[in-house]
C-alpha positions as CSV (number, residue, x, y, z in Angstrom):
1,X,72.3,30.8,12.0
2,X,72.9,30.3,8.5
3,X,76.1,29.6,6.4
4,X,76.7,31.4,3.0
5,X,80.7,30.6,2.0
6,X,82.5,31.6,4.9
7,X,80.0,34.6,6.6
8,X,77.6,33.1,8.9
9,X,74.5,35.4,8.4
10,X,71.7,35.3,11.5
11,X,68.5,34.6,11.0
12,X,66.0,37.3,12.1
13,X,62.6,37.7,12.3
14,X,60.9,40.0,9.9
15,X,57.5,40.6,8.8
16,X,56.6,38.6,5.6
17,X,55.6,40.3,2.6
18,X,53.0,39.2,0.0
19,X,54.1,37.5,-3.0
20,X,51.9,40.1,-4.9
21,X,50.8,43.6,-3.6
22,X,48.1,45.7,-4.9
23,X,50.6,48.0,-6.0
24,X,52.3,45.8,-8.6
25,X,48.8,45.0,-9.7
26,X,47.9,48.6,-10.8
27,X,51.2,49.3,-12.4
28,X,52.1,46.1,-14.4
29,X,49.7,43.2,-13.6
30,X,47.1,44.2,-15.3
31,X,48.6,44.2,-18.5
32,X,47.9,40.7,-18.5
33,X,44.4,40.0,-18.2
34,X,42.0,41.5,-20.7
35,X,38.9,41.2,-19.2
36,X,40.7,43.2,-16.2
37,X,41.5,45.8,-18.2
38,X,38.1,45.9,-19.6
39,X,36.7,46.4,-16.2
40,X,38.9,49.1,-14.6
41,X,38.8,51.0,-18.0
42,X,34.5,50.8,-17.7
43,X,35.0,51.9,-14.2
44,X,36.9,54.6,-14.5
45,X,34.9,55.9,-17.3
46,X,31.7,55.4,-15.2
47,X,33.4,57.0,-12.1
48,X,34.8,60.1,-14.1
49,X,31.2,60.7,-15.4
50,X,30.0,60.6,-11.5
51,X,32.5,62.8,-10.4
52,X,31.7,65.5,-13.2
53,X,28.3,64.1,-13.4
54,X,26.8,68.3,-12.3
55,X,28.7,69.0,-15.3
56,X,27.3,66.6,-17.7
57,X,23.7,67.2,-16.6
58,X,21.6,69.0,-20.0
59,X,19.0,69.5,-17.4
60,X,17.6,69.8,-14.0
61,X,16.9,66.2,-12.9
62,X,14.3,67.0,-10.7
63,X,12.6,69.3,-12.9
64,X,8.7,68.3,-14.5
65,X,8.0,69.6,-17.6
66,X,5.1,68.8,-20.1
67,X,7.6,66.9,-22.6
68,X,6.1,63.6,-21.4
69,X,7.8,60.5,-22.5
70,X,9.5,62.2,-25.6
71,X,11.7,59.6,-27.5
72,X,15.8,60.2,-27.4
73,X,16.5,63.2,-29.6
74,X,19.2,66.3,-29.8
75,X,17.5,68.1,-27.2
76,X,17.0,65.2,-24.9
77,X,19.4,62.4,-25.7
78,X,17.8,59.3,-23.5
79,X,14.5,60.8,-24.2
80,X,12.0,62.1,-21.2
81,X,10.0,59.9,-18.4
82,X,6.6,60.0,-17.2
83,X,7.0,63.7,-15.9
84,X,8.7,65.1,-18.2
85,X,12.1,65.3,-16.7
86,X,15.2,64.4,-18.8
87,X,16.2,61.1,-18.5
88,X,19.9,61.3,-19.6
89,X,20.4,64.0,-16.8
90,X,18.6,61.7,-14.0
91,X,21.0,58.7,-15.0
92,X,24.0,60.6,-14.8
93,X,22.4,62.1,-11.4
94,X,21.7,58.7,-10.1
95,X,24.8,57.0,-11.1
96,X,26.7,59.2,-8.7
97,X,24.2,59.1,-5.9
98,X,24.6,55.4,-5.8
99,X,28.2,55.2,-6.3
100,X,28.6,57.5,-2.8
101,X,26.2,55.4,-1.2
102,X,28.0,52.2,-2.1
103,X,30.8,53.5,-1.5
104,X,30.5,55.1,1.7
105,X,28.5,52.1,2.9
106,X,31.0,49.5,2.4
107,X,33.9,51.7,3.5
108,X,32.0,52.3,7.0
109,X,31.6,47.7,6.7
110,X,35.2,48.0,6.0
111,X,36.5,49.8,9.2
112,X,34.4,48.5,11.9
113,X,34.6,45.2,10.7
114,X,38.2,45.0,10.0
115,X,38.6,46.3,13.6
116,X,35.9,44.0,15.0
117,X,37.6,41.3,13.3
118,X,41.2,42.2,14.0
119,X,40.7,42.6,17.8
120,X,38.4,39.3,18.0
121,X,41.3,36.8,16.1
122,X,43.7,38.8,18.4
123,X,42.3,38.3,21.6
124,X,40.4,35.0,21.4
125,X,38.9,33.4,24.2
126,X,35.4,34.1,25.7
127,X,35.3,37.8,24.0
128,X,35.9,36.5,20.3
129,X,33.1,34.2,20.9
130,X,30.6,36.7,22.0
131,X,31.4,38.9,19.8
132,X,30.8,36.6,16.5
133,X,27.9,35.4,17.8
134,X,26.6,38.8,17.9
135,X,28.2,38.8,13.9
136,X,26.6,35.8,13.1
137,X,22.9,37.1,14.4
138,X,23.1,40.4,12.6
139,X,24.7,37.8,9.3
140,X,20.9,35.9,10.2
141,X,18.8,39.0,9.2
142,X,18.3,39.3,5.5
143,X,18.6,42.5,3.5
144,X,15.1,43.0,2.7
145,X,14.4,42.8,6.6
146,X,16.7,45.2,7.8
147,X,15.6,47.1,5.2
148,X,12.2,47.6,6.0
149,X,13.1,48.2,9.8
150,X,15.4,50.5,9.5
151,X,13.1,52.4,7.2
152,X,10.6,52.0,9.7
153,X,12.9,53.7,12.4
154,X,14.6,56.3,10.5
155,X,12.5,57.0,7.4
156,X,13.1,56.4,4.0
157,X,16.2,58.3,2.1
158,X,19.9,57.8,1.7
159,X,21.2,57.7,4.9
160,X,18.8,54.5,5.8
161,X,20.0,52.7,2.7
162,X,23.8,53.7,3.5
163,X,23.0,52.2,7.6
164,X,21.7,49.5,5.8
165,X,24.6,48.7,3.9
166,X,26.8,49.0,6.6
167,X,24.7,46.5,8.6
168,X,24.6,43.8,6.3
169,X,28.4,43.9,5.4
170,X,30.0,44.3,8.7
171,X,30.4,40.3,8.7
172,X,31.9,39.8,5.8
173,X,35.3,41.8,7.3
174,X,35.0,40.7,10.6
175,X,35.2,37.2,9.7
176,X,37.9,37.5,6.9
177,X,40.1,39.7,8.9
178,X,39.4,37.6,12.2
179,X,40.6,34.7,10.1
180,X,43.4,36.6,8.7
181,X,44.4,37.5,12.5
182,X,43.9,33.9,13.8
183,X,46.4,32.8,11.1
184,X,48.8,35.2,12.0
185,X,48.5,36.1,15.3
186,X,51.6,33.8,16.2
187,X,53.8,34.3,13.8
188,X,57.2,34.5,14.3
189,X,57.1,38.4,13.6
190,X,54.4,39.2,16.0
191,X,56.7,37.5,18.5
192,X,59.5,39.1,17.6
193,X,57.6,42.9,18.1
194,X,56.2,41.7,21.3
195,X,59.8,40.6,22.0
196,X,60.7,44.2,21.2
197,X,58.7,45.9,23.8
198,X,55.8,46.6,21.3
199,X,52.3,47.6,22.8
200,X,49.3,45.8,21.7
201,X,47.8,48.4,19.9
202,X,51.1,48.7,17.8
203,X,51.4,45.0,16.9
204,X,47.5,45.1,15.8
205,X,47.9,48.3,13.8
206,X,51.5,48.2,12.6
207,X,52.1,44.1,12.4
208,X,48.9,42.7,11.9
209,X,46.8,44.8,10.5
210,X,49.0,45.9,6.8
211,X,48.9,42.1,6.5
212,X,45.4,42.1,6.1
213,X,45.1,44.5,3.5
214,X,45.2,42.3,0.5
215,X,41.5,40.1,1.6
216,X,40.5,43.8,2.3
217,X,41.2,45.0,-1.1
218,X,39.5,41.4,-3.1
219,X,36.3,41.8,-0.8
220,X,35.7,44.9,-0.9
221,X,36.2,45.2,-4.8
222,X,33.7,42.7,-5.3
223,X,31.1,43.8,-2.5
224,X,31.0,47.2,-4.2
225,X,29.1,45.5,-6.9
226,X,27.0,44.0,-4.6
227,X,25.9,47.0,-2.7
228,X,25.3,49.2,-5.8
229,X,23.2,46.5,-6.9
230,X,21.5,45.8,-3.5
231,X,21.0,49.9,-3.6
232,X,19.4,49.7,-6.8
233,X,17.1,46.8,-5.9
234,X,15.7,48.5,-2.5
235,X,14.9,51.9,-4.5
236,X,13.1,49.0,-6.9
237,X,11.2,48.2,-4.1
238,X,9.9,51.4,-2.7
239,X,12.2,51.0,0.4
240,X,15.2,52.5,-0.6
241,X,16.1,55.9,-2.4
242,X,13.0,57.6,-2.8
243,X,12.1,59.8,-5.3
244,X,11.7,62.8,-6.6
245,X,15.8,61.4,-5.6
246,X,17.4,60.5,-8.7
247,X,18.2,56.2,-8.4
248,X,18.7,54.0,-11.3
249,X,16.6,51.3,-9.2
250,X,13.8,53.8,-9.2
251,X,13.9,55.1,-13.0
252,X,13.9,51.1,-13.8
253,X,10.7,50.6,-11.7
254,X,9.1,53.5,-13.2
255,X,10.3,53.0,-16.9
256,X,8.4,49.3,-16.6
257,X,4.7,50.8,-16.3
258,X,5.7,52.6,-19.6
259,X,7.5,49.6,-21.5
260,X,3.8,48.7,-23.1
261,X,3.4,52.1,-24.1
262,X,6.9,52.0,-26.8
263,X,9.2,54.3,-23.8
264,X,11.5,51.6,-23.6
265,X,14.5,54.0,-22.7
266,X,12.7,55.2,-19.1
267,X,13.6,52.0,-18.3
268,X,16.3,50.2,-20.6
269,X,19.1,53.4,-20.5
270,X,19.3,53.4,-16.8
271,X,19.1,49.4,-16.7
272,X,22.2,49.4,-19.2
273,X,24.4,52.2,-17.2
274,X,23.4,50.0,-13.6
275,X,24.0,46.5,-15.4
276,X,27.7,47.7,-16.9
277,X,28.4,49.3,-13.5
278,X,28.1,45.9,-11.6
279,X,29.7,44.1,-14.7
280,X,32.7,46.6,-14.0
281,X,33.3,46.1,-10.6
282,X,33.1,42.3,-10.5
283,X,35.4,42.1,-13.6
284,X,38.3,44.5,-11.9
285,X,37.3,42.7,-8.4
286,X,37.8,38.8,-10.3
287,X,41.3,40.3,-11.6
288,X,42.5,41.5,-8.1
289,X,41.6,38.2,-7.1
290,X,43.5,36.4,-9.2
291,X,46.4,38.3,-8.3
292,X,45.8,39.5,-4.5
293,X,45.0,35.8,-3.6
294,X,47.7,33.9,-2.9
295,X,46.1,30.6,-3.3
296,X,45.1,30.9,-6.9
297,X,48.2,32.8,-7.9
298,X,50.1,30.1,-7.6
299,X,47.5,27.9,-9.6
């Protein structure tokens, strides 16, 4: 109980809520970090031309033609590649190939290792240390590895790469969120719902679970960058996106046999768009850390 004046108030139990939610942050935070600002407007910019990228396109990206390694001009505006094709068109294509594959990727990461995570810190006991052992033997496997057996398995292409990314980022939620769910797990809300009459499933997915959301929202910011650039890097490589597929990783590698011959922009223009993509993403992902994170927000 708790005296104000002459009312005595009770003191209940009720779920805490954070000090900043991603909300705030989109409508008024941002204002106050330009580098933040920078980032999201880059972002959007680069996601609106993804998302209208068919519309863009001056040509068909997968087309040859025998307008080999043309310099930037009126009728092709980031010049031609190797076969011809129009290299403005095949950024613009690529861009939003990888931005789906990212994407989808680390949202798939997101949901089964939130859950993994959730129900491991929950639980406890034998099964939580099964279960993140298995995490940490699938976290023992580099990228490059999986990679290469996965394209073994299931053949090169997109939906390898998008498995792949999946794979390799599962860990990174389950042990956040498992941490988030250790922390709170016996909190004096969680008591009160199971007090209540609350099922487990509704303390993980009502209580638990939307207090979770603001690691979610930092990580996964900031691993989006990662896995467009880990994207780019296996199409580099010759085990990722393969071609005649439109990939920035891949119209860098070609663009580099053709750097000594003057066509700097196979390689440099689809370089540029990949490197401000990533720039992007960890700028607005550094901001909604600064904010999201309780820890430095009270720095």
């Amino acid at each position: 109980m708790n005296m104000q004046g002459d009312r005595i108030v009770p003191l209940t139990a009720s779920r805490p809520r954070p000090s900043r939610s991603w909300r705030k942050l989109y409508f008024g935070d941002f204002g106050g970090d330009p580098l933040g600002v920078v980032g999201v407007v880059l972002l959007a910019i680069l996601l609106l031309t993804a998302i209208f990228g068919p519309l863009l396109v001056t040509h068909d990206p997968i087309l040859t033609t025998p307008d080999v390694l043309l310099p930037p001009s009126a009728a092709h505006w980031l010049g031609t590649d190797h076969f011809g094709r129009d290299v403005f068109s095949r950024t613009i294509t690529s861009l939003r190939i990888d931005f789906i594959v990212a994407g989808v990727g680390v949202s798939g990461a997101i949901v089964i290792g939130s859950l993994i995570g959730l129900i491991c810190g929950y639980v406890g006991g034998w099964f939580d240390d099964l279960v993140m052992r298995l995490v940490d033997i699938i976290q023992s496997f580099p990228l490059i590895l999986v990679a290469m057996i996965l394209v073994l398995v299931l053949g090169p292409g997109v939906e390898s790469i998008v498995i792949v990314t999946v794979l390799i980022n599962i860990p990174l939620y389950a042990r956040v969120i498992r941490g988030q769910a250790l922390s709170k797990k016996s909190l004096e809300y969680i008591d009160a719902a199971r007090c209540s009459g609350a099922s487990e499933m509704s303390i993980l997915f009502r209580h638990l679970l939307p207090n979770t959301v603001n690691p979610i929202v930092i990580h996964g910011s900031l691993n989006l960058a990662a896995a467009v650039g880990n994207v780019a890097v296996l199409s580099f490589l010759g085990i990722g996106i393969r071609p005649p597929t439109p990939d920035l990783g891949v119209m860098v590698a070609e663009g580099t046999n053709y750097l000594v011959q003057g066509a700097w922009w196979m390689s440099i223009c689809p370089g540029l768009v990949l490197a401000t993509t990533i720039f992007s993403l960890n700028l607005m992902g550094d901001a909604l850390e600064a904010r999201l994170d309780p820890r430095r927000g009270s720095e």
